[in-house]
C-alpha positions in Angstrom: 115.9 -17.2 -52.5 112.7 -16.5 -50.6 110.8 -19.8 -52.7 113.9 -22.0 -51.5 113.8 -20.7 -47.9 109.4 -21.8 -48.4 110.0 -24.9 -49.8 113.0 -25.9 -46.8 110.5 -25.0 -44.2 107.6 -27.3 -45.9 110.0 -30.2 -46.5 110.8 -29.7 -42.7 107.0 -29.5 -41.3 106.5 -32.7 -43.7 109.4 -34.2 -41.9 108.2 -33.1 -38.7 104.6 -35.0 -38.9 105.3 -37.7 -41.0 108.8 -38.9 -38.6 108.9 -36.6 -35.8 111.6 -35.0 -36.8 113.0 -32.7 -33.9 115.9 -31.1 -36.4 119.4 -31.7 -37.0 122.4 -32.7 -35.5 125.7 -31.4 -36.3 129.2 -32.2 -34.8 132.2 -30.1 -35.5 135.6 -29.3 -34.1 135.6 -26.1 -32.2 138.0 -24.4 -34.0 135.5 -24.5 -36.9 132.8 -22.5 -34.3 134.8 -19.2 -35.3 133.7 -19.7 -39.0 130.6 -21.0 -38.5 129.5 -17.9 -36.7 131.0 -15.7 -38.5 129.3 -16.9 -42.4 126.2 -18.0 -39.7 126.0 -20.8 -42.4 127.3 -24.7 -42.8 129.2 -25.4 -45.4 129.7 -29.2 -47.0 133.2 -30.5 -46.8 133.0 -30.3 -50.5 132.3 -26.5 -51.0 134.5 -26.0 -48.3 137.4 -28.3 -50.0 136.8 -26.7 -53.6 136.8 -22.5 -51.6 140.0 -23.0 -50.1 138.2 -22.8 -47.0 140.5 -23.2 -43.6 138.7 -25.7 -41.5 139.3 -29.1 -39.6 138.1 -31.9 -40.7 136.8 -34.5 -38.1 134.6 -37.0 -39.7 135.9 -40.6 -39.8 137.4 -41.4 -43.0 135.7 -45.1 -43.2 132.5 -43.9 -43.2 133.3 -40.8 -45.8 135.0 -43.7 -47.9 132.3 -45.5 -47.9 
């Protein structure tokens, strides 16, 4: 876990001087903040789908579709 946790903070400082990247931006209902506090982790819609995982989904479906 620790090499994974090394290797997400060099792909992030790459990021960083090569793009400027300032971090990431995530949009969510806030009846998912609860969750998202409370397992202080994200979670794809995927994982989320396949765990039986209560949450509401707010993403367009035209641009999931396609």
């Amino acid at each position: 876990m620790k090499d994974k946790k090394e290797n997400f903070k060099i792909k992030i400082c790459e990021l960083e001087k090569k793009y400027g990247f300032k971090g990431m931006l995530h949009f969510t209902d806030y009846s998912n903040l609860k969750s998202i506090f409370k397992e202080k982790s994200l979670f794809s819609r995927g994982y989320c789908n396949n765990n039986k995982m209560n949450f509401k989904d707010v993403a367009d479906k035209d641009v999931i579709n396609h």
